[in-house]
N, C-alpha and C positions, 0 to 999 in steps of 0.2 A: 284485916279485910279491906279491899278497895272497893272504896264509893263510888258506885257505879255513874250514880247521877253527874257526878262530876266530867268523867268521860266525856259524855253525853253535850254536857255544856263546854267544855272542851270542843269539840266537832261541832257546835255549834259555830262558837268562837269562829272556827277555823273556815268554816264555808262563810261564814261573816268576811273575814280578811280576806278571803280566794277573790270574793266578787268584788271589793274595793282596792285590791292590785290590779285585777285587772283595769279596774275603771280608771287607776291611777296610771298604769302603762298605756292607755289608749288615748288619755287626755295630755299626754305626755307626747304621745307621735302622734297628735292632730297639732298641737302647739307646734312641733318644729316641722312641722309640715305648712301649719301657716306664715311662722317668723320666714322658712324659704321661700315661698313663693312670694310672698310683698316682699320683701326684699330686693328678690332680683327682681320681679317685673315691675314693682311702684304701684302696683293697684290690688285692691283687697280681693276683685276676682282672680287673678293670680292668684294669690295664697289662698281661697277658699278652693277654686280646683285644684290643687297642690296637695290642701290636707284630706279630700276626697280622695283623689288616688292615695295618701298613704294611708287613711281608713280602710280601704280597697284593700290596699296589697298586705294591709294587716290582718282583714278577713279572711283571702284567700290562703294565704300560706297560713291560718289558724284549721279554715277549713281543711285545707289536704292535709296537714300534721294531726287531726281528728279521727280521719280515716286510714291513714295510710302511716303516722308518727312511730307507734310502737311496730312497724313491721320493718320500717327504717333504722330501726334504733337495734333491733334483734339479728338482722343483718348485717350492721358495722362492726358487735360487738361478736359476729361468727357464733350465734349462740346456733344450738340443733336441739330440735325439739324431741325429748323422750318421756317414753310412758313407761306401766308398772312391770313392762316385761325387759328395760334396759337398765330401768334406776327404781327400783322397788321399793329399797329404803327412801330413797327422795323423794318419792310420789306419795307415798303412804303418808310421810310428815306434813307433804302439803295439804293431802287430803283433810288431815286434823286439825290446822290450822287451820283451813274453808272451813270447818264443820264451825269450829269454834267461834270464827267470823261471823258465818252468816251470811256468807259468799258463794258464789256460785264456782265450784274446782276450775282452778284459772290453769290456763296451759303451762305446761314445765317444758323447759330448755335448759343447755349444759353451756357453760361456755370450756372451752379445754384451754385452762391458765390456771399455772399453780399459786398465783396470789388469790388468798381466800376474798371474796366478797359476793355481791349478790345484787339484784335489782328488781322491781315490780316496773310494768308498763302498762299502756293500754287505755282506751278513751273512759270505760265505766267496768263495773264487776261484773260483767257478762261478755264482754270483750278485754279480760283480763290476762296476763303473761307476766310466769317470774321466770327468773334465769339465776342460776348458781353456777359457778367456778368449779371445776374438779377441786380447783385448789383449797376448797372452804368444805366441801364435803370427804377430802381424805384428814383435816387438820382438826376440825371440830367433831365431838359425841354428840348423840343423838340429843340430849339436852339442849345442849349449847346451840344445836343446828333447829331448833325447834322456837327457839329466840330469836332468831335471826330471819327465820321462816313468817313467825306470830308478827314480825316486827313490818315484813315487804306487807304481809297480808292486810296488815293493818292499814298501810297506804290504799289498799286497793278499797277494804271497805270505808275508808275518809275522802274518798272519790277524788284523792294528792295526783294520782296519775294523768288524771283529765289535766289537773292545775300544770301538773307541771310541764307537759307539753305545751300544751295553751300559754302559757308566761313565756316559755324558751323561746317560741315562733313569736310574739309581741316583743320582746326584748331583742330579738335577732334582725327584729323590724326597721325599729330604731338605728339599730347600730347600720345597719343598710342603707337606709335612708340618709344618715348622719356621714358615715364615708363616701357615700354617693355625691351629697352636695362640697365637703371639703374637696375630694379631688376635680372635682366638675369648678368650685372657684379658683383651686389650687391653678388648673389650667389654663385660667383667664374667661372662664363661659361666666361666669357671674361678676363680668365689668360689664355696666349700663352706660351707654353713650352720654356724653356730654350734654347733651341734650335733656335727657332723663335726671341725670342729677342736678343738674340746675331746675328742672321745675319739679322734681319731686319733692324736692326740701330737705329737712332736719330729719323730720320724723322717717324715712325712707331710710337714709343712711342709719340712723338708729336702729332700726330694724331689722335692718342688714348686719350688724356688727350682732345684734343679739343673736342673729339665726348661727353666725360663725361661731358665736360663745354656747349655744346649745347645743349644735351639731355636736361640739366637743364634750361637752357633760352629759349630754341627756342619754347617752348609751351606759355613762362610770353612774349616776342617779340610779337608772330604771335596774343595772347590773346590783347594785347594794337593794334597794330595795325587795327583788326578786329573794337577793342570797338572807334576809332578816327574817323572810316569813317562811322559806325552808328551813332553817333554823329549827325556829319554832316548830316547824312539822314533824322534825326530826326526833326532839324530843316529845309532841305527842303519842308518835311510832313507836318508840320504846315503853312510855306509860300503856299505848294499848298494845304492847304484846305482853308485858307481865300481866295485864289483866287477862290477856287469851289463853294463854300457858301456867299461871298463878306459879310460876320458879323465874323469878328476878336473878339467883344465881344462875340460872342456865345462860343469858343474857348477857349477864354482865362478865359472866367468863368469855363469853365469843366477841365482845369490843377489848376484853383486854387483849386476846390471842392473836385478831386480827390488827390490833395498834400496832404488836410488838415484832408481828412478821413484814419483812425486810423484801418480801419479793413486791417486784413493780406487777400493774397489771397493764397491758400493752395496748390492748386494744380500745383501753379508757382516753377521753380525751376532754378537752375542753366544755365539747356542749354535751358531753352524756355523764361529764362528773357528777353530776348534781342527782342523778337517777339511784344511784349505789348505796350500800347499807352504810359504809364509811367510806369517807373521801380516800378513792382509790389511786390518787395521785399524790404519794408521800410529799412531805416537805423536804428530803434531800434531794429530789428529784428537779432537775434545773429545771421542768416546765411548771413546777408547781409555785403557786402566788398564796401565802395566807390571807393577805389584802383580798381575792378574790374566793376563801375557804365558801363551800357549799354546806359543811356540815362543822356542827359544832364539834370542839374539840372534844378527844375521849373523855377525859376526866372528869367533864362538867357529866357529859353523859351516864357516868358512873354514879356520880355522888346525887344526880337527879331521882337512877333507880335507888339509890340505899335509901334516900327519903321515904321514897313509899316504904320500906320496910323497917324507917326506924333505925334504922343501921348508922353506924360514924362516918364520916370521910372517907378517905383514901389516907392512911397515912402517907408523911411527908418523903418515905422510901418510896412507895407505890406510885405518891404522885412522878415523882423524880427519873422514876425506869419506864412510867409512859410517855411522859414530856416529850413533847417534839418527833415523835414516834407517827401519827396519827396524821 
Protein backbone atom coordinates (compact mmCIF):
# COMPACT_ATOMS: atom_id res chain seq x y z
CA UNK A 1 0.00 0.00 0.00
CA UNK A 2 1.26 3.58 -0.67
CA UNK A 3 1.55 6.15 1.98
CA UNK A 4 -0.33 8.51 1.06
CA UNK A 5 1.14 11.13 3.48
CA UNK A 6 4.16 10.95 1.92
CA UNK A 7 2.78 12.12 -1.39
CA UNK A 8 1.53 14.87 0.22
CA UNK A 9 4.98 15.91 1.69
CA UNK A 10 6.37 15.24 -1.60
CA UNK A 11 4.21 18.20 -3.18
CA UNK A 12 4.83 19.88 -0.45
CA UNK A 13 8.53 19.68 -1.02
CA UNK A 14 7.96 20.56 -4.50
CA UNK A 15 5.91 23.81 -4.25
CA UNK A 16 8.77 24.47 -1.75
CA UNK A 17 11.65 24.24 -4.68
CA UNK A 18 9.00 25.85 -7.34
CA UNK A 19 9.10 29.08 -5.40
CA UNK A 20 13.08 29.07 -4.57
CA UNK A 21 13.83 28.39 -8.44
CA UNK A 22 12.12 30.84 -9.14
CA UNK A 23 13.69 33.34 -6.69
CA UNK A 24 16.88 31.76 -7.71
CA UNK A 25 16.23 32.67 -11.56
CA UNK A 26 15.20 36.10 -10.74
CA UNK A 27 18.02 36.90 -8.39
CA UNK A 28 20.09 35.55 -11.22
CA UNK A 29 18.77 38.00 -14.10
CA UNK A 30 18.65 41.07 -11.74
CA UNK A 31 22.54 40.22 -10.98
CA UNK A 32 23.47 40.22 -14.65
CA UNK A 33 21.22 42.78 -15.17
CA UNK A 34 23.10 44.93 -12.69
CA UNK A 35 26.97 43.54 -13.41
CA UNK A 36 25.59 45.09 -17.25
CA UNK A 37 24.62 48.12 -16.54
CA UNK A 38 27.70 49.32 -14.16
CA UNK A 39 29.79 48.02 -16.27
CA UNK A 40 29.08 49.71 -19.26
CA UNK A 41 27.88 52.97 -17.95
CA UNK A 42 30.40 53.25 -14.49
CA UNK A 43 27.50 54.29 -12.21
CA UNK A 44 25.38 52.18 -10.08
CA UNK A 45 22.30 54.02 -11.53
CA UNK A 46 23.15 52.49 -14.73
CA UNK A 47 22.97 49.03 -13.44
CA UNK A 48 20.13 49.64 -11.16
CA UNK A 49 17.86 50.91 -14.31
CA UNK A 50 19.42 47.90 -16.27
CA UNK A 51 18.12 45.37 -13.71
CA UNK A 52 14.69 47.15 -13.51
CA UNK A 53 14.03 46.70 -17.13
CA UNK A 54 15.26 42.95 -16.99
CA UNK A 55 12.92 42.59 -13.79
CA UNK A 56 10.37 44.17 -16.25
CA UNK A 57 10.98 42.11 -19.27
CA UNK A 58 11.09 39.08 -16.92
CA UNK A 59 7.52 39.87 -15.66
CA UNK A 60 6.28 40.56 -18.77
CA UNK A 61 6.92 37.73 -20.92
CA UNK A 62 6.11 35.60 -17.37
CA UNK A 63 2.91 37.41 -17.67
CA UNK A 64 1.87 36.70 -21.37
CA UNK A 65 3.40 33.06 -21.16
CA UNK A 66 0.53 32.88 -17.93
CA UNK A 67 -2.06 33.63 -20.12
CA UNK A 68 -1.44 32.85 -23.45
CA UNK A 69 1.79 29.99 -22.83
CA UNK A 70 -0.09 26.76 -23.17
CA UNK A 71 -2.04 28.01 -26.28
CA UNK A 72 1.30 28.80 -27.82
CA UNK A 73 2.76 25.56 -26.93
CA UNK A 74 -0.60 23.53 -28.32
CA UNK A 75 -0.33 25.41 -31.52
CA UNK A 76 3.61 24.64 -32.35
CA UNK A 77 3.05 21.22 -31.43
CA UNK A 78 -0.17 21.11 -34.25
CA UNK A 79 -2.23 19.53 -31.49
CA UNK A 80 -6.51 19.64 -32.39
CA UNK A 81 -8.55 19.46 -29.84
CA UNK A 82 -11.08 16.29 -29.55
CA UNK A 83 -13.89 15.19 -27.46
CA UNK A 84 -15.94 11.85 -26.60
CA UNK A 85 -17.52 11.79 -30.01
CA UNK A 86 -13.77 11.69 -31.90
CA UNK A 87 -11.59 9.88 -29.31
CA UNK A 88 -13.97 8.05 -26.84
CA UNK A 89 -11.44 5.82 -25.63
CA UNK A 90 -9.11 8.87 -24.85
CA UNK A 91 -11.34 10.98 -23.28
CA UNK A 92 -12.96 8.40 -21.11
CA UNK A 93 -9.26 7.57 -19.61
CA UNK A 94 -8.82 11.05 -19.07
CA UNK A 95 -11.85 11.46 -17.42
CA UNK A 96 -10.60 8.72 -14.88
CA UNK A 97 -7.71 9.92 -14.30
CA UNK A 98 -9.31 13.74 -13.33
CA UNK A 99 -11.74 11.73 -11.25
CA UNK A 100 -8.87 10.03 -9.64
CA UNK A 101 -6.89 13.46 -9.33
CA UNK A 102 -9.25 15.69 -8.18
CA UNK A 103 -9.07 17.88 -11.11
CA UNK A 104 -11.12 19.51 -12.91
CA UNK A 105 -11.52 17.39 -16.80
CA UNK A 106 -8.71 19.23 -18.63
CA UNK A 107 -9.07 19.72 -22.47
CA UNK A 108 -7.74 16.70 -24.68
CA UNK A 109 -5.94 17.29 -28.03
CA UNK A 110 -4.29 14.95 -30.58
CA UNK A 111 -1.07 15.54 -31.89
CA UNK A 112 -1.00 13.41 -35.44
CA UNK A 113 2.86 11.76 -35.02
CA UNK A 114 3.42 8.42 -34.82
CA UNK A 115 6.22 8.73 -31.97
CA UNK A 116 4.31 7.77 -28.82
CA UNK A 117 4.50 10.41 -26.22
CA UNK A 118 2.32 12.95 -24.43
CA UNK A 119 2.25 16.45 -22.62
CA UNK A 120 0.14 18.38 -19.77
CA UNK A 121 -0.05 22.29 -20.19
CA UNK A 122 -1.66 25.25 -18.91
CA UNK A 123 -1.34 27.99 -16.10
CA UNK A 124 -3.61 25.88 -13.06
CA UNK A 125 -6.23 22.79 -12.94
CA UNK A 126 -8.97 24.76 -14.36
CA UNK A 127 -7.12 26.14 -17.18
CA UNK A 128 -5.72 22.66 -17.84
CA UNK A 129 -4.80 20.73 -21.46
CA UNK A 130 -3.15 17.24 -22.29
CA UNK A 131 -2.33 16.26 -25.66
CA UNK A 132 -1.44 12.74 -26.84
CA UNK A 133 0.29 11.44 -30.22
CA UNK A 134 -1.75 9.05 -32.40
CA UNK A 135 1.43 7.59 -32.01
CA UNK A 136 1.21 6.57 -28.19
CA UNK A 137 -2.51 5.75 -28.50
CA UNK A 138 -2.35 3.20 -31.44
CA UNK A 139 1.18 1.44 -29.60
CA UNK A 140 0.03 1.42 -25.88
CA UNK A 141 -3.25 -0.77 -24.06
CA UNK A 142 -5.52 0.77 -22.26
CA UNK A 143 -3.32 0.09 -18.94
CA UNK A 144 -0.33 1.18 -20.08
CA UNK A 145 -2.17 4.58 -21.63
CA UNK A 146 -3.82 4.97 -18.24
CA UNK A 147 -0.08 5.48 -16.84
CA UNK A 148 0.83 7.64 -18.76
CA UNK A 149 -2.44 9.65 -18.53
CA UNK A 150 -2.36 9.37 -14.24
CA UNK A 151 1.40 10.43 -14.85
CA UNK A 152 0.43 14.22 -17.27
CA UNK A 153 -2.50 14.46 -14.70
CA UNK A 154 -0.43 14.34 -12.06
CA UNK A 155 1.55 17.43 -13.21
CA UNK A 156 -1.50 19.16 -13.62
CA UNK A 157 -2.85 18.48 -9.99
CA UNK A 158 1.27 19.45 -8.45
CA UNK A 159 0.29 22.80 -10.32
CA UNK A 160 4.30 21.58 -12.67
CA UNK A 161 2.55 23.24 -15.45
CA UNK A 162 2.20 26.75 -13.92
CA UNK A 163 6.17 26.08 -12.98
CA UNK A 164 7.11 24.97 -15.96
CA UNK A 165 6.10 27.75 -18.08
CA UNK A 166 6.97 30.34 -15.47
CA UNK A 167 10.93 28.88 -15.29
CA UNK A 168 10.93 28.45 -19.37
CA UNK A 169 10.08 32.42 -19.76
CA UNK A 170 12.67 33.30 -16.77
CA UNK A 171 15.41 31.23 -18.11
CA UNK A 172 14.70 32.25 -21.80
CA UNK A 173 15.00 35.77 -19.95
CA UNK A 174 18.51 35.41 -19.16
CA UNK A 175 19.57 33.71 -22.05
CA UNK A 176 18.10 37.10 -23.99
CA UNK A 177 19.34 39.37 -21.92
CA UNK A 178 22.97 37.53 -21.88
CA UNK A 179 23.17 37.36 -25.82
CA UNK A 180 21.85 40.81 -26.07
CA UNK A 181 24.70 42.25 -23.99
CA UNK A 182 27.65 39.76 -25.60
CA UNK A 183 26.62 40.82 -29.31
CA UNK A 184 25.94 44.50 -28.31
CA UNK A 185 30.04 44.35 -26.68
CA UNK A 186 30.81 41.99 -29.37
CA UNK A 187 29.98 45.00 -31.63
CA UNK A 188 32.02 47.53 -29.86
CA UNK A 189 28.74 49.34 -28.01
CA UNK A 190 30.24 48.43 -24.70
CA UNK A 191 33.72 50.34 -25.18
CA UNK A 192 33.54 53.43 -22.49
CA UNK A 193 35.66 56.39 -23.67
CA UNK A 194 38.85 57.05 -22.52
CA UNK A 195 37.65 59.23 -20.37
CA UNK A 196 35.36 56.78 -18.43
CA UNK A 197 37.94 54.34 -17.81
CA UNK A 198 40.47 56.56 -16.44
CA UNK A 199 38.09 57.95 -13.79
CA UNK A 200 36.03 55.00 -13.40
CA UNK A 201 38.86 52.88 -11.99
CA UNK A 202 39.54 49.18 -10.97
CA UNK A 203 36.40 48.46 -9.66
CA UNK A 204 34.40 49.32 -13.13
CA UNK A 205 36.64 47.24 -15.32
CA UNK A 206 36.04 44.53 -12.91
CA UNK A 207 32.66 44.64 -13.19
CA UNK A 208 32.78 44.77 -16.66
CA UNK A 209 34.64 41.67 -17.16
CA UNK A 210 32.28 39.97 -14.59
CA UNK A 211 29.10 41.15 -16.48
CA UNK A 212 31.04 39.40 -19.79
CA UNK A 213 31.80 36.06 -17.53
CA UNK A 214 28.07 35.93 -16.50
CA UNK A 215 26.38 36.79 -19.66
CA UNK A 216 28.14 33.62 -20.65
CA UNK A 217 27.23 31.23 -17.64
CA UNK A 218 24.26 32.51 -16.23
CA UNK A 219 21.89 31.29 -19.11
CA UNK A 220 24.30 27.17 -18.83
CA UNK A 221 23.67 27.90 -14.46
CA UNK A 222 19.89 28.93 -14.63
CA UNK A 223 19.62 26.08 -17.76
CA UNK A 224 20.95 23.04 -15.17
CA UNK A 225 19.29 24.36 -12.35
CA UNK A 226 15.83 24.51 -14.16
CA UNK A 227 16.76 20.83 -15.78
CA UNK A 228 17.51 19.29 -11.58
CA UNK A 229 14.12 20.21 -10.35
CA UNK A 230 12.20 18.80 -13.48
CA UNK A 231 14.05 16.03 -12.68
CA UNK A 232 12.80 15.59 -9.58
CA UNK A 233 9.23 16.39 -10.77
CA UNK A 234 9.46 13.71 -13.22
CA UNK A 235 9.80 11.15 -10.85
CA UNK A 236 7.25 12.77 -8.41
CA UNK A 237 4.74 12.20 -11.70
CA UNK A 238 5.29 8.73 -11.84
CA UNK A 239 5.11 8.07 -7.86
CA UNK A 240 1.75 10.01 -8.33
CA UNK A 241 0.32 8.28 -11.03
CA UNK A 242 0.97 4.68 -9.57
CA UNK A 243 -0.83 6.19 -6.63
CA UNK A 244 -3.82 7.32 -9.21
CA UNK A 245 -4.05 4.16 -11.07
CA UNK A 246 -2.64 1.57 -8.08
CA UNK A 247 -0.88 -0.73 -11.40
CA UNK A 248 2.89 0.55 -11.48
CA UNK A 249 3.03 -2.33 -14.21
CA UNK A 250 0.76 -0.38 -16.47
CA UNK A 251 3.46 2.32 -16.19
CA UNK A 252 6.27 0.97 -16.31
CA UNK A 253 5.32 -1.05 -19.51
CA UNK A 254 4.54 2.35 -21.38
CA UNK A 255 8.32 4.02 -20.38
CA UNK A 256 9.86 0.72 -21.50
CA UNK A 257 7.66 0.89 -25.03
CA UNK A 258 8.06 4.33 -25.59
CA UNK A 259 12.31 4.09 -24.76
CA UNK A 260 12.48 1.46 -27.13
CA UNK A 261 10.44 3.09 -30.10
CA UNK A 262 12.88 4.60 -32.70
CA UNK A 263 10.44 7.08 -34.26
CA UNK A 264 11.41 10.83 -33.85
CA UNK A 265 8.70 13.20 -32.82
CA UNK A 266 9.13 16.34 -35.19
CA UNK A 267 7.27 18.79 -33.96
CA UNK A 268 9.27 18.52 -30.39
CA UNK A 269 11.92 21.12 -29.99
CA UNK A 270 14.10 22.60 -27.72
CA UNK A 271 11.89 24.79 -25.62
CA UNK A 272 8.83 22.30 -25.51
CA UNK A 273 11.19 19.28 -24.67
CA UNK A 274 10.95 19.47 -21.27
CA UNK A 275 6.80 19.49 -21.44
CA UNK A 276 6.60 15.63 -22.56
CA UNK A 277 6.21 12.34 -20.70
CA UNK A 278 9.75 11.33 -22.02
CA UNK A 279 12.26 13.20 -23.53
CA UNK A 280 11.04 13.23 -27.13
CA UNK A 281 14.28 14.13 -28.63
CA UNK A 282 16.27 10.65 -28.65
CA UNK A 283 19.86 10.62 -28.17
CA UNK A 284 20.76 9.46 -31.66
CA UNK A 285 19.11 12.30 -32.91
CA UNK A 286 21.90 15.12 -33.88
CA UNK A 287 19.81 17.76 -32.08
CA UNK A 288 19.79 16.00 -28.91
CA UNK A 289 22.33 17.09 -25.97
CA UNK A 290 22.37 14.56 -22.74
CA UNK A 291 24.25 17.52 -21.03
CA UNK A 292 21.14 19.38 -21.53
CA UNK A 293 18.44 15.83 -20.85
CA UNK A 294 15.08 17.38 -19.34
CA UNK A 295 14.01 14.06 -18.02
CA UNK A 296 15.60 11.48 -16.13
CA UNK A 297 16.74 8.65 -17.85
CA UNK A 298 14.40 5.54 -18.33
CA UNK A 299 15.83 3.13 -16.15
CA UNK A 300 16.29 5.13 -13.02
CA UNK A 301 12.49 5.73 -13.72
CA UNK A 302 11.89 2.15 -13.77
CA UNK A 303 13.79 0.94 -10.86
CA UNK A 304 12.08 4.16 -8.80
CA UNK A 305 8.47 2.53 -9.72
CA UNK A 306 9.64 -1.20 -8.71
CA UNK A 307 10.61 0.36 -5.21
CA UNK A 308 7.26 1.28 -4.53
CA UNK A 309 6.47 -2.23 -5.08
CA UNK A 310 9.22 -3.99 -3.66
CA UNK A 311 10.22 -5.40 -6.79
CA UNK A 312 14.21 -5.95 -8.10
CA UNK A 313 16.01 -3.93 -10.54
CA UNK A 314 15.94 -4.15 -13.95
CA UNK A 315 18.19 -6.91 -14.79
CA UNK A 316 21.44 -6.34 -16.35
CA UNK A 317 19.81 -7.50 -20.06
CA UNK A 318 16.78 -5.12 -19.45
CA UNK A 319 18.97 -2.51 -18.37
CA UNK A 320 21.43 -3.10 -21.52
CA UNK A 321 18.19 -3.03 -24.41
CA UNK A 322 17.04 0.30 -22.84
CA UNK A 323 20.43 2.08 -22.61
CA UNK A 324 20.71 4.81 -24.67
CA UNK A 325 17.39 4.25 -26.05
CA UNK A 326 15.52 7.17 -24.06
Amino acid sequence: MINRATFYEQQSSNRRNSILLVLAVTVLLAALGFAIGYGTSGEVAGGAAVTIGAVVLGFLLSLGSYFAGDKLVLATSGAKEVDASTAPQLVNVVQEMAIAAGVPMPKVYVIDDTAPNAFATGRDPQHASVAITTGLLQKLDREELQGVLGHELSHVRNFDIRFTLLVAVLVGSIALLADFFLRFTFWGGGRRSSRDRDGGGALIAIVYVVAIVLAILAPIIARFVQLAVSRQREYLADASSVELTRNPAGLERALAKIAADKEVLVVANRATQHLYFTNPIKKFEARSSAMFSTHPNIVDRINRLRQLTGEQPLEPTEVRALAGLD
